[in-house]
C-alpha positions in Angstrom: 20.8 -19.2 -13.4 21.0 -15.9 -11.4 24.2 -15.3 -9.1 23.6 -13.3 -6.3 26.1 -11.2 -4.7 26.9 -14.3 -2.1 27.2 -16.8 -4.7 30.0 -14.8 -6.9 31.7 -14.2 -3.4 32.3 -18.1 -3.4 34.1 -18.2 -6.5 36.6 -16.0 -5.4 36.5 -15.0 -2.0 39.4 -13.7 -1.1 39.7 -11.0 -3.8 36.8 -9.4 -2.0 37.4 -10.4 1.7 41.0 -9.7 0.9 41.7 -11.1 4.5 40.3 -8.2 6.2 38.2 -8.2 9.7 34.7 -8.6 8.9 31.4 -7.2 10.2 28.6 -8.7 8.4 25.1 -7.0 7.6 22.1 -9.4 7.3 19.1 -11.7 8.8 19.3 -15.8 9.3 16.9 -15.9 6.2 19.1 -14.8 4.1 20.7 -17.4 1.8 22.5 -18.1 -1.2 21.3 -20.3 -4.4 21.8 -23.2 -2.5 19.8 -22.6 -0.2 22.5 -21.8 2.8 22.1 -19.1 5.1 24.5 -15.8 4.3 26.1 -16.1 7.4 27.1 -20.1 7.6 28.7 -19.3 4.1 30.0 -16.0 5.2 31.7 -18.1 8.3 33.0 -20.3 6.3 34.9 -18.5 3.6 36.0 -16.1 6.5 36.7 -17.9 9.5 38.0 -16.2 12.7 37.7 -13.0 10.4 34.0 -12.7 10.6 34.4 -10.6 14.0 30.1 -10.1 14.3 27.0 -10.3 13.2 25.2 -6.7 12.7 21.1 -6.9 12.4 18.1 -4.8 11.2 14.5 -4.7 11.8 12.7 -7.8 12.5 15.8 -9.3 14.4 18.6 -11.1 13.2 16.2 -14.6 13.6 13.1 -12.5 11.8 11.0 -12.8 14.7 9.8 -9.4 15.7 6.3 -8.9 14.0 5.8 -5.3 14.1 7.4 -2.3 13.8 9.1 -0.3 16.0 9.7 -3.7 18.2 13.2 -3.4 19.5 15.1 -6.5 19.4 18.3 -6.7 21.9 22.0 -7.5 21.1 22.9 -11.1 22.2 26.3 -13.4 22.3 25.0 -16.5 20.0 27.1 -19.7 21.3 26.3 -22.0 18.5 28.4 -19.4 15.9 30.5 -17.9 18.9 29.5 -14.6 17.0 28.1 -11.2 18.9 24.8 -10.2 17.2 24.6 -6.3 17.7 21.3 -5.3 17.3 20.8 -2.2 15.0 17.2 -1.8 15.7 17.4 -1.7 19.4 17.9 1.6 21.5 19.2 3.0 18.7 19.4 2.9 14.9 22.9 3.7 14.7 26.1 1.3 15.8 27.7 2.5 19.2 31.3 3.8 18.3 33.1 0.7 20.5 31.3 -1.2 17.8 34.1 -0.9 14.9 37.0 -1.4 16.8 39.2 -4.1 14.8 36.8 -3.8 11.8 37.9 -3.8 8.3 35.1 -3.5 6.5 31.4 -4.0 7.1 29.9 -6.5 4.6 26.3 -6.4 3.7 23.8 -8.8 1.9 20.1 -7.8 2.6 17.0 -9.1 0.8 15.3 -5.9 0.3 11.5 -6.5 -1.8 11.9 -3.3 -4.4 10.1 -0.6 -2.1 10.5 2.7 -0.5 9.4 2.0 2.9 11.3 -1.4 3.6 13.4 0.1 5.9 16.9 -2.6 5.1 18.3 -0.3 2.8 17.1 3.1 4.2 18.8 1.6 7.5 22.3 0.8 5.3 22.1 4.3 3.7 21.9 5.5 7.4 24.6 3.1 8.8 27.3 4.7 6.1 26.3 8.0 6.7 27.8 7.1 10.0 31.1 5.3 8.8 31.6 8.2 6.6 35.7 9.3 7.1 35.8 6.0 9.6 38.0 4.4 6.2 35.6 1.0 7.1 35.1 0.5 3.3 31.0 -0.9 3.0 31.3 -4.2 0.8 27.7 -4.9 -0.7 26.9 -8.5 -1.6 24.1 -7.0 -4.6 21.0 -8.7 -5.2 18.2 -7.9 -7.8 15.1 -6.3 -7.2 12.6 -8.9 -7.3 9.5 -6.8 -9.0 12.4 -5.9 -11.1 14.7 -3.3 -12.3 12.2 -1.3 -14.7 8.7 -0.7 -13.7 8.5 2.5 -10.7 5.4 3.3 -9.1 4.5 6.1 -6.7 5.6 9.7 -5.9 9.0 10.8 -5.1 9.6 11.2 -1.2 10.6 14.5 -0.4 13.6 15.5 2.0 11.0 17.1 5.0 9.7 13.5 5.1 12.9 11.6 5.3 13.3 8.6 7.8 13.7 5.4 7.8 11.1 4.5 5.9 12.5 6.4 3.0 15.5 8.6 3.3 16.4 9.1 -0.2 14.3 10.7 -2.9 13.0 7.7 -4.8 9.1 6.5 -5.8 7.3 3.5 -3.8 8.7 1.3 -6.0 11.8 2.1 -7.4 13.5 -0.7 -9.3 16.8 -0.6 -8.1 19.3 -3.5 -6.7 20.2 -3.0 -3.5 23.8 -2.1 -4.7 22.5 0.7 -6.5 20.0 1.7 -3.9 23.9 2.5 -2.1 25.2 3.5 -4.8 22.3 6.4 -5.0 22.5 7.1 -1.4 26.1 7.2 -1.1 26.2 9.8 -3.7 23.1 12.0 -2.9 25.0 12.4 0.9 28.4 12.6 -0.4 29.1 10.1 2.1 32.7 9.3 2.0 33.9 5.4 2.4 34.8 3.6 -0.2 31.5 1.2 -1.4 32.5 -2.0 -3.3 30.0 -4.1 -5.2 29.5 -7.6 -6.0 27.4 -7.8 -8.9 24.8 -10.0 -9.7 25.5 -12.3 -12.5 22.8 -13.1 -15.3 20.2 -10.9 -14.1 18.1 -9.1 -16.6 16.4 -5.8 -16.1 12.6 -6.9 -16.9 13.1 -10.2 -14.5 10.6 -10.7 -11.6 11.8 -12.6 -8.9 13.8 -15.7 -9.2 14.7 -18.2 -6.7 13.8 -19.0 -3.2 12.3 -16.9 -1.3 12.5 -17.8 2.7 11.0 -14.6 4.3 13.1 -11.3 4.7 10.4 -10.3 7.5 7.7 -12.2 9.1 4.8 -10.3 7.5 7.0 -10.9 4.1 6.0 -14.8 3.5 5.6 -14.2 -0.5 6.8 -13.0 -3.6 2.8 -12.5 -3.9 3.1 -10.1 -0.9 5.8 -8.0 -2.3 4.2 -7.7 -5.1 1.4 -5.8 -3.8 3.4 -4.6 -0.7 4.0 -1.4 -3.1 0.3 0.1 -2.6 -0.4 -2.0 0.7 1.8 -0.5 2.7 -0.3 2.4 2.7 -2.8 0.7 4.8 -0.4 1.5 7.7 -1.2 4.9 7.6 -4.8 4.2 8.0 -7.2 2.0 10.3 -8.1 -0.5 8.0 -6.6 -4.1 8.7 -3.5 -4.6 6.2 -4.2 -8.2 7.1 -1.5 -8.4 9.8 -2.4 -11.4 11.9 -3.7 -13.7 8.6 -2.1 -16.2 6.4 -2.0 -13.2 3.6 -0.8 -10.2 4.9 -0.8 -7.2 2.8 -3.1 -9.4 -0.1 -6.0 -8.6 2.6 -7.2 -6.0 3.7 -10.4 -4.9 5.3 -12.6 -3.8 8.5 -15.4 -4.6 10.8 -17.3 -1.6 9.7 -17.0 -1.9 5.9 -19.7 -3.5 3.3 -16.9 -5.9 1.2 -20.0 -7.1 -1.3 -20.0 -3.1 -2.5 -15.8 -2.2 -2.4 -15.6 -5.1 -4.6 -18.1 -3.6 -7.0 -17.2 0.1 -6.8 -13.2 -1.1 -7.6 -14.5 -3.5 -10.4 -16.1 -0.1 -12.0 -12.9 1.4 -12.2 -11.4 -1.1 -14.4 -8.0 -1.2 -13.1 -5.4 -3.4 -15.0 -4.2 -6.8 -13.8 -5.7 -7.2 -10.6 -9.3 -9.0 -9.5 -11.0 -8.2 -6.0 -12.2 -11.1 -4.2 -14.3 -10.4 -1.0 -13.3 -12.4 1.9 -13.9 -12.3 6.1 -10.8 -12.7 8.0 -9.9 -12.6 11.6 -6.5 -10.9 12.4 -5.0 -13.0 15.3 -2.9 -10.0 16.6 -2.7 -6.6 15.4 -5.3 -4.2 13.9 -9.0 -5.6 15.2 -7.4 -8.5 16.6 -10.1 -11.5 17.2 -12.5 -9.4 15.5 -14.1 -10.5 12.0 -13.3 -8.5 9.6 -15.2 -8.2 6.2 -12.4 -7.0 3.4 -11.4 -7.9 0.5 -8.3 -9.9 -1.5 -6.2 -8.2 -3.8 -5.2 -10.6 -6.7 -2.7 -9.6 -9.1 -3.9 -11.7 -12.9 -0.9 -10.0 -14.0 2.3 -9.0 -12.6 3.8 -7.3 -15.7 0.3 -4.8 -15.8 -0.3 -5.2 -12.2 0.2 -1.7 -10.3 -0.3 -1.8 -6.9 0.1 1.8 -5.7 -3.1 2.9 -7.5 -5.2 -0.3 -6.6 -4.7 0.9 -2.7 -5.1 4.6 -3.2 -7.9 3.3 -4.8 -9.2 1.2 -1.6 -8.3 4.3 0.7 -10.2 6.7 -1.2 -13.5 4.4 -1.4 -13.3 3.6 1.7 -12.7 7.0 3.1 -15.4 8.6 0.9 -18.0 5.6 1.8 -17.4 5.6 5.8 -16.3 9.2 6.8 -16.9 8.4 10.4 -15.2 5.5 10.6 -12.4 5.4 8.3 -9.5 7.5 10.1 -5.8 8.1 9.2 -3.4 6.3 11.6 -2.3 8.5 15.0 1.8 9.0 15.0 4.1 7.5 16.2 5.2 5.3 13.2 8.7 4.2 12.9 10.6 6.5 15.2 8.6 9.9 13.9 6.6 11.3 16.8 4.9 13.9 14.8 4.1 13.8 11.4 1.2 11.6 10.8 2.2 7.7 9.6 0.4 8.0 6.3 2.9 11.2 5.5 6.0 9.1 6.2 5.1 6.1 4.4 4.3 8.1 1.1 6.9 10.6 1.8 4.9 13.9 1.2 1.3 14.5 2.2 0.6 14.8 -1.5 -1.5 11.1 -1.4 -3.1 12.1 1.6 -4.5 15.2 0.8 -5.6 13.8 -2.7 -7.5 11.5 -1.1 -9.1 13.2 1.1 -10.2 15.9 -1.7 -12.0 11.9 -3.0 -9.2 12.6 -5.8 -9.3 9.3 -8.3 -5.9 8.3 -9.1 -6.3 9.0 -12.7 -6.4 12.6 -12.1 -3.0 12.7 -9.9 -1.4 10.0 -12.1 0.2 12.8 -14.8 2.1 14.3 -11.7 3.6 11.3 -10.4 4.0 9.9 -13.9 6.1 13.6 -14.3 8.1 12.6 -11.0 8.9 9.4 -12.3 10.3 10.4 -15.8 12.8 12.6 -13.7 13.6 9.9 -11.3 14.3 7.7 -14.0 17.0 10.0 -15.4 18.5 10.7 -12.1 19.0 7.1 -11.2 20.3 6.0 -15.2 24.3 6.7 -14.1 23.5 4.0 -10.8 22.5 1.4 -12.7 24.5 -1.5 -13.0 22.8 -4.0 -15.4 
């Protein structure tokens, strides 16, 4: 059985903890094999020396839907812990915030893409310890589409946020302890970074375990499996089924014909995935109340399955079939006020402006295939299993 990061902690906490003030990095769905939340073991092995609770996106109880929903910090009574809210009025920790911390302990359930902003977020909270001497203690989990198969272009520097602020593709097959690891050298950030490694993971494993819901439009393995190419959708104003029972596996809109996407994607003959056309109604978001007609993405294999080019695919049909309708997604999108959404999701305007030249993804595939091969040997000295 796989050991997370939390569950080799409990074997020997105290040669990690080493009795050391503790702030601690992750969401109330977070648990370890057992099924117990992070923090209840976290508060356990460290007692009085857990000094607060630090939280991302979503909220520390997963509750925020959307993004750029702020969520405030809060005293919770039941834990007598201070929840500081890192995805409130600002991204960043105030400076008060460290006072009589140690080290800063993190265990985040990150799904294996670009754009989740957990790790992006960490990589942006060390830059901001860096020469503080709060050493960054990573509780490493695997990458649940697992730690070989990369999809997507390589996001460039002029596109940096939080919704990628390292050069790596859409999916990028790293644990989050070397997503750090990658980060904290590409910055030169200087702390000390200390990881717990998994135990009994191997490379080529897909996910493993329970999954509770690292964010609320996250209910699935399913969903971060095609959350690679779905996440595109965002950028655009087609439903990314926000407001359904299968987020991201839907997608759609009032003013599309479903009955001819599904046949124009069949033609293409793209591996491991069916099109099923469906009508949903999104209950908030993106044509909220409204029916839309769309389609369901299902993955027949996840080992041939590759979601990035099934949704390029959807965006450029779509695009090319309903030029008056179909329209890229106004800014602002996660705290960028300028450059359009679609931009900072993929991390260059390459995919946009391939699509809108009605570019099949077969014809831009041997550039990001290119990209890939030289992210792959970039990354090889990170990798920890």
């Amino acid at each position: 059985m796989i050991k997370t990061g939390i569950d080799v902690l409990q074997e020997n906490p105290d040669a990690v903890l080493k009795g050391r003030n503790i702030a601690l990095i992750t969401g109330s769905a977070g648990i370890d094999a057992a099924g117990v939340p992070v923090f209840q073991v976290v508060k356990k092995l460290a007692g009085k020396k857990l000094i607060t609770l630090w939280s991302l996106q979503h909220g520390f109880f997963v509750d925020k839907q959307d993004n750029m929903i702020l969520s405030d910090s809060f005293f919770w009574k039941d834990f007598d812990l201070n929840v500081k809210s890192l995805y409130g009025e600002k991204l960043l920790p105030e400076e008060e915030w460290t006072d009589g911390i140690d080290a800063l302990l993190v265990d985040v359930f990150d799904v294996g893409v670009r754009v989740y902003t957990f790790l992006n977020h960490v990589a942006r909270i060390m830059k901001f310890l860096s020469g503080k001497n709060i050493p960054v203690i990573v509780l490493d989990r695997p990458n649940p589409l697992n730690g070989c198969d990369v999809e997507g272009n390589l996001s460039r520097e002029e596109y940096f946020s939080i919704v990628g602020d390292i050069p790596i593709p859409m999916r990028h097959a790293l644990s989050a302890g070397e997503f750090l690891s990658y980060a904290l050298t590409y910055y030169g950030i200087d702390l000390e970074l200390e990881i717990v490694k998994v135990q009994d993971w191997r490379r080529n494993s897909f996910f493993a375990g329970i999954w509770t819901y690292p964010s609320p439009n996250m209910p699935s393995f399913k969903t971060a499996l095609v959350y690679a190419g779905a996440i595109l959708l965002e950028g655009t104003n087609l439903s990314e089924g926000r407001g359904t029972p299968r987020p991201f596996e839907f997608t759609g809109a009032p003013f599309i014909d479903n009955l001819k996407l599904v046949k124009e994607l069949e033609g293409l003959n793209l591996p491991g995935v069916r099109f099923i056309p469906v009508f949903f109604k999104p209950e908030f978001s993106k044509y909220r109340g409204e029916v839309c007609k769309g389609i369901l993405v299902h993955p027949e294999s996840i080992v041939d399955f590759r979601s990035f080019a099934v949704y390029y695919e959807i965006i450029r049909l779509v695009r090319n079939f309903y030029p008056g309708k179909f329209a890229w997604k106004e800014p602002p999108y996660e705290f960028e006020f300028d450059l359009p959404p679609i931009d900072m999701i993929c991390g260059s305007d390459f995919i946009r402006r391939s699509i809108e030249k009605n570019a099949p993804f077969k014809e831009i595939e041997a550039k990001i295939s290119a990209e890939l091969q030289e992210y792959r040997e970039i990354i090889e000295i990170f990798l920890l299993y």
